[in-house]
N, C-alpha and C positions, 0 to 999 in steps of 0.2 A: 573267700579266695579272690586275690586282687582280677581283674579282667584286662589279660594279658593284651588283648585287640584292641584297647581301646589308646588312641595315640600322647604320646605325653605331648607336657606342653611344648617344648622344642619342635614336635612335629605337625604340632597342627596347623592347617593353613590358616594363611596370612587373610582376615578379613578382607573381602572384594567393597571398594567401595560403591556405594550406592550410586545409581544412574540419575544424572543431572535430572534435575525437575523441569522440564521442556515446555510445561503446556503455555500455549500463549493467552496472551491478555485475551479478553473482548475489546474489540473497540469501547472508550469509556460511557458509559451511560449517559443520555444524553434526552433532557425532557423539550429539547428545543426542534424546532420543525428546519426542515432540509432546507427548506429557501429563505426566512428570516428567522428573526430570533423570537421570537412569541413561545407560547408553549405548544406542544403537540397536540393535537385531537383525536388522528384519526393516521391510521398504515397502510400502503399500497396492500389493495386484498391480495395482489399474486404472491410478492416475496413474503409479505407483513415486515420488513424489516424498516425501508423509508418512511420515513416518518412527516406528516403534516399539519398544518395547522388550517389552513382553506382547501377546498377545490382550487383556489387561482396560487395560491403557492405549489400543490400537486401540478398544477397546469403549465406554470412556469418550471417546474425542474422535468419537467418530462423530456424535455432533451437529452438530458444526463442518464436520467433513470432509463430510457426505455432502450439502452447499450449496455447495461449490467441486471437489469432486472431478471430476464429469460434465465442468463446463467445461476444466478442465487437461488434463482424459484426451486430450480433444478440438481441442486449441490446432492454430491452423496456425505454423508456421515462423516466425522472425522475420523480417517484412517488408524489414525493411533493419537497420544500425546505429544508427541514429539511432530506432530503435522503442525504447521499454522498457515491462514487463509491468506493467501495474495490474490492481486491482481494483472492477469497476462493482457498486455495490451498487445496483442499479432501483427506483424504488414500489414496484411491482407485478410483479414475475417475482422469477426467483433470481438470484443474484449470478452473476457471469460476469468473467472475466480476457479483459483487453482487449491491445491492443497501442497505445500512442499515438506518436506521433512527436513528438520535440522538435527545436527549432530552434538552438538550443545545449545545452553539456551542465549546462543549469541544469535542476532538475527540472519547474520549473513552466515552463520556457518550452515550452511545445506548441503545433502547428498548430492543434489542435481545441480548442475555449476549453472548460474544464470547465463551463461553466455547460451546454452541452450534454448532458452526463452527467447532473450535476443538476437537470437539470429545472427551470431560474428562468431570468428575463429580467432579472433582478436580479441585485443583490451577493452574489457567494460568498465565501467565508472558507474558512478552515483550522482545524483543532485537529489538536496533534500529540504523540506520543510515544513512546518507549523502550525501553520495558520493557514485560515480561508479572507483573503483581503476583504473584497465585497462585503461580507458581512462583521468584519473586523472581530472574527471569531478566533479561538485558540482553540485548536483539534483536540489539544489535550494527550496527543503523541506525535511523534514525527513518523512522513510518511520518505521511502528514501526509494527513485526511482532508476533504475539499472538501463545501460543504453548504449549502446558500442561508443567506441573513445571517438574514433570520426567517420560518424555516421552520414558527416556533411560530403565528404570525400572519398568515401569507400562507394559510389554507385549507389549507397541504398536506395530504396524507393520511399516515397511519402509513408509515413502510418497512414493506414486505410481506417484507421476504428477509432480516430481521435480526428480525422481531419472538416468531417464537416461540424463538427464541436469548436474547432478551433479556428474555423471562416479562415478564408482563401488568401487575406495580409499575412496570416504566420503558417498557416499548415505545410507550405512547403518547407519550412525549416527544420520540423520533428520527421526524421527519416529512420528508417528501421524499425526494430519489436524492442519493445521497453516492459520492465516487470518493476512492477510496484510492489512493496514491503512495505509494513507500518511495525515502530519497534518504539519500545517504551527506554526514557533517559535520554541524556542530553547527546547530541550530535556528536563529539567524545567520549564518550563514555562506554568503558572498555565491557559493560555487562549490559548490553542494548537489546533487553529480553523483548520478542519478536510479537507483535501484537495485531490480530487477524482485521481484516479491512472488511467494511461491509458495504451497503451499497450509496451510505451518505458520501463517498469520496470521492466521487466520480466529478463533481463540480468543481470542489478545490483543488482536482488535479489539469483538470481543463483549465483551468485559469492561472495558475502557479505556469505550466506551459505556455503559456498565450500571454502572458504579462513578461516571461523569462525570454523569449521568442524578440518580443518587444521591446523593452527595456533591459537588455542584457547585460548593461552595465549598472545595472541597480538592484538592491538589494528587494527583496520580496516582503516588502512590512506594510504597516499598515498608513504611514502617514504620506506615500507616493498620490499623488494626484493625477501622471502621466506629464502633468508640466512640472512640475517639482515637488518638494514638500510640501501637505496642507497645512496652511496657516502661518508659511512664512512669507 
């Protein structure tokens, strides 16, 4: 006897599509040490995640390191797939890696509106980049930094947690809270799946700052010298 409950095909529901695949990248594997490019040896024992090749390259990036390292030591778990790892740079405290959740696996599409992070009720923006100069490195993704549109002229106050990284010629220029993202594919590219930042990035942001600060009309590459091109 046919089984009269069971719904023809006219009525049956319409397949729900499947939920965007969210998870972010890792930062790309990387056998090279935080402060030059040699091979790795040996990991800070609190996070394990910075990576060295001497005590005098550990020694030399401890500037960097010892303003994100407390927070990573300290990370809870990833909330879900759909979380990936940023970096909150505050006014006034220390930087701190967050978790944010997106809504697709666009980087910027998140629940929590950056302007939260940043500290405006205003227009945030981006600037963004690639590489680490100094060592004329390719990060291997882009890191894209969130920041009120005029943070020069709304009152903010200095960033507290970038400013003695950034020595006293340009920190007064970086004003307000900024949230760093790192997100895989090109600076256009309409599928800029979101890729979690770990603790090597804390230099090439200091200095992408500190050279942008500075040279504001120039591009952030590798053949700038401060007095022009190298080698021309």
């Amino acid at each position: 006897m046919a089984d009269t409950n069971k719904p023809s095909a006219s009525e049956k529901p319409a397949p729900q599509p499947k939920p965007p695949n969210i998870i972010a990248s890792p930062p790309p594997t990387s056998n090279l040490c935080t402060s030059c490019n040699n091979p790795f040896k040996t990991r800070c024992s609190r996070c394990h995640n910075a990576r060295y090749c001497s005590p005098a390259c550990q020694k030399k990036d401890w500037q960097y390191h010892k303003t994100v390292c407390p927070s990573y030591a300290s990370l809870p778990p990833r909330p879900s797939p759909k979380h990936s790892l940023a970096l909150h740079l505050p006014v006034d405290s220390c930087p701190a890696y967050i978790w944010l959740e997106h809504e697709s696996p666009i980087y910027y599409h998140t629940t929590q509106n950056p302007k939260t992070y940043v500290g405006t009720n205003h227009m945030c923006r981006t600037i963004s980049f690639d590489r680490y100069r100094p060592l004329h490195r390719l990060l291997g993704f882009n890191m894209a930094i969130w920041h009120a549109d005029a943070f020069l002229l709304d009152g903010s106050a200095v960033n507290e947690s970038v400013r003695e990284m950034l020595g006293p010629e340009v920190a007064h220029r970086w004003r307000g809270g900024f949230l760093v993202q790192g997100f895989d594919g090109g600076c256009y590219d309409d599928e800029q799946k979101p890729v979690d930042l770990d603790t090597m990035v804390m230099a090439p942001i200091v200095d992408f700052l500190r050279f942008t600060a500075k040279y504001h009309d120039v591009g952030y590459d590798f053949g700038w010298d401060g007095m022009g091109v190298a080698g021309e």
